[in-house]
N, C-alpha and C positions, 0 to 999 in steps of 0.2 A: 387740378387733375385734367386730362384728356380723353377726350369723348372718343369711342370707341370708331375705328376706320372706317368701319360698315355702317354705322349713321344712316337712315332712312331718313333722305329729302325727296319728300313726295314731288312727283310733278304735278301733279292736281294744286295741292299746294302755291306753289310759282305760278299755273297758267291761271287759275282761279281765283286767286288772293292777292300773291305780289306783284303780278306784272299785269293786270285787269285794273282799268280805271273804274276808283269805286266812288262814292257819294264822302262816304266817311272813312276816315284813318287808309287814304289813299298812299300806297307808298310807290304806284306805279311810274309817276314824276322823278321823283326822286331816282331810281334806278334808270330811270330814260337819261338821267343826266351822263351817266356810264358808258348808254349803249345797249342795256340791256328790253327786253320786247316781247311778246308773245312767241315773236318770229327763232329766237335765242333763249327760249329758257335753259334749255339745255346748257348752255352755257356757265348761267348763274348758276345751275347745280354744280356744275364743276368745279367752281371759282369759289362757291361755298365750301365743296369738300377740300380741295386742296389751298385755298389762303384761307379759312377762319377756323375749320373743325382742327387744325392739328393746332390750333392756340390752345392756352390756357382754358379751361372752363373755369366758373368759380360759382359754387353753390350760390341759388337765391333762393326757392323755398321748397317747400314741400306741401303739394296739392292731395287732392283726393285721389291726382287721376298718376301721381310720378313725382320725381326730384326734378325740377327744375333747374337748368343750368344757364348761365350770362356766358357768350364769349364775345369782346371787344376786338375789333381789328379793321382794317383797311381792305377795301374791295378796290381792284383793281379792272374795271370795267375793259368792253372789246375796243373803247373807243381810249384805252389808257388814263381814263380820267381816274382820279381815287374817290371811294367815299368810306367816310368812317363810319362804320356800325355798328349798333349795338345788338346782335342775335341773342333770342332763345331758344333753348334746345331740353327736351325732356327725357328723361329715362322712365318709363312707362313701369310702374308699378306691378301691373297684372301680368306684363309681359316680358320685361325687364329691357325690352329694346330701347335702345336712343335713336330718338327722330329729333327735326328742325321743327322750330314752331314757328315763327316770325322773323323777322329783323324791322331796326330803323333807324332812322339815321340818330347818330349817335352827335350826342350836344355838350358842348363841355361845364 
């Protein structure tokens, strides 16, 4: 299935979680490998919506809080590098919106 165009990818999100070096389940390295920075989040959102939201989704579970969706794909960074990743994306239960939840790098 495919997640809806309108998709809610928070910026708070990316400046506070993905692109913030953290202690634990840092993914800000990884994304610097790209190109991407505090300075460019803006960017990742867009390279979010237009290379990975119009893939495939494919159900993985069902929480308290939504449907949980997997989309696998290729990021294509400012600096042209590729990274394969693995995103989750949720359809919110109480609300029915689809937002982004995380990404990482994707292992084979």
């Amino acid at each position: 299935m495919k997640l809806p165009a309108d998709t809610i990818i928070s910026r708070e999100k990316l400046t506070h979680y993905l692109l913030r070096a953290r202690e634990d389940h840092d993914k800000s390295g990884f994304l610097a490998l790209a190109g991407y920075s505090l300075e460019n989040a803006d960017q990742l959102a867009s390279d979010l919506r237009t290379q990975l939201l119009p893939l495939e989704a494919v159900a993985a579970e069902t929480t308290l809080y939504g449907e949980k969706f997997i989309i696998r794909g290729r990021l294509v960074g400012p600096t042209g590098r590729v990274l394969k990743v693995f995103s989750v994306w949720i359809v919110e239960k109480a609300t029915g919106l689809s937002k982004f939840v995380t990404l990482y790098p994707d292992r084979p």
